[in-house]
C-alpha positions as CSV (number, residue, x, y, z in Angstrom):
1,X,-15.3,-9.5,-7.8
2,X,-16.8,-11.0,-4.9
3,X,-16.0,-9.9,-1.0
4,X,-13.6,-13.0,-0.6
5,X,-11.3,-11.6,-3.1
6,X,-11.5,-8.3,-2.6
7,X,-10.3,-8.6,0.8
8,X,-7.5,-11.1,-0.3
9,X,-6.5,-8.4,-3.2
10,X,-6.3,-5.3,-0.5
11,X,-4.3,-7.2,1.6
12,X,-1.8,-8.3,-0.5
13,X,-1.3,-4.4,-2.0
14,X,-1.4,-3.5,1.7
15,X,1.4,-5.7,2.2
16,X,2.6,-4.9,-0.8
17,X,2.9,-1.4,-0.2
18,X,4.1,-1.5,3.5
19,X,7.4,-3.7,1.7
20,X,8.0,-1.3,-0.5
21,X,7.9,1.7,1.8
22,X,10.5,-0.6,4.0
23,X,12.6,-0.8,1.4
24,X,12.8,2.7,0.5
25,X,13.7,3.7,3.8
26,X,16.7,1.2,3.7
27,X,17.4,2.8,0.4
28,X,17.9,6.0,2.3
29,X,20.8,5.0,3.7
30,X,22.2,3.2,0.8
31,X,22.1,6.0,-1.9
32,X,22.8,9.0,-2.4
33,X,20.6,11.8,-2.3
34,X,20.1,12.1,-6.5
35,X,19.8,8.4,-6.4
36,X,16.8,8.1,-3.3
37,X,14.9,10.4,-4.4
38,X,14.8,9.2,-8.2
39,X,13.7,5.5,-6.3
40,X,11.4,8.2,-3.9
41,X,9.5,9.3,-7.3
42,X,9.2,5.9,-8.9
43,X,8.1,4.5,-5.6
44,X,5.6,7.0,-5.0
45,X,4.1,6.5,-9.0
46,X,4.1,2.7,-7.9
47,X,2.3,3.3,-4.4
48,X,0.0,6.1,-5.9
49,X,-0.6,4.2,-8.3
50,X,-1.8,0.8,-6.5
51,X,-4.4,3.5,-4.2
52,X,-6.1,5.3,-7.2
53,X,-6.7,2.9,-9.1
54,X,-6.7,-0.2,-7.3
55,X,-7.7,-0.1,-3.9
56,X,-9.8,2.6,-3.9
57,X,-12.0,1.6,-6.4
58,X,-12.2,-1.9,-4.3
59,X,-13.1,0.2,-1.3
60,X,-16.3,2.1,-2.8
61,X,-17.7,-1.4,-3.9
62,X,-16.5,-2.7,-0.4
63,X,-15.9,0.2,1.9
64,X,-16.0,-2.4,5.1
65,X,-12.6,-3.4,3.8
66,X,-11.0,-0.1,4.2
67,X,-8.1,0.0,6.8
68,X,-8.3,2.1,9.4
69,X,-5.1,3.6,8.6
70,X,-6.6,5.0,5.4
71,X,-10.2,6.1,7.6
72,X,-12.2,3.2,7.4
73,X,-13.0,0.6,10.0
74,X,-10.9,-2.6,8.9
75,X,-8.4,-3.4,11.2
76,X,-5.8,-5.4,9.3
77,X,-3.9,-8.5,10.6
78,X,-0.8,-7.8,13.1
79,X,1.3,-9.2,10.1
80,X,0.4,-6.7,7.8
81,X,0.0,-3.9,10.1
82,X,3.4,-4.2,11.7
C-alpha cells in the first residue's frame, strides 16, 4: 500500500480503537462485574488484535506514521487524539 493509505488506514484503527476504549469505560458503569470484564477480554482480543497485526506491520513499512502515543513521532489530529 502506498503512504496515502497507510496513513488513512492508521487513523481510522486509531479512531477506531480510541471509540472502543470509550465505550468500554461506559460499559463499566453499566454492567456488572462478570459482565465488563467478559466485554474487557473481547475488547482487548479486538484492540490487540488491530496493533499486532495491523498497525504494526503498517508502521515497520511506514514508521513516520507511528503516533507518538505508541513511541513514534506522528502527532495525530486533535480529533483523533482527544
Amino acid at each position: 500500500m502506498n503512504k496515502t493509505v497507510a496513513e488513512e488506514t492508521s487513523l481510522l484503527l486509531l479512531k477506531a480503537s480510541a471509540e472502543l476504549n470509550a465505550q468500554l469505560a461506559r460499559l463499566r458503569d453499566q454492567c456488572s462485574e462478570e459482565e465488563f470484564q467478559r466485554y474487557r477480554r473481547g475488547f482487548g482480543y479486538v484492540l490487540g488484535y488491530m496493533l499486532t497485526e495491523i498497525l504494526n506491520p503498517l508502521y515497520a513499512e511506514y514508521p513516520e506514521l507511528k503516533p507518538e502515543q505508541l513511541g513514534g513521532t506522528y502527532r495525530m489530529p486533535p480529533s483523533i487524539s482527544g
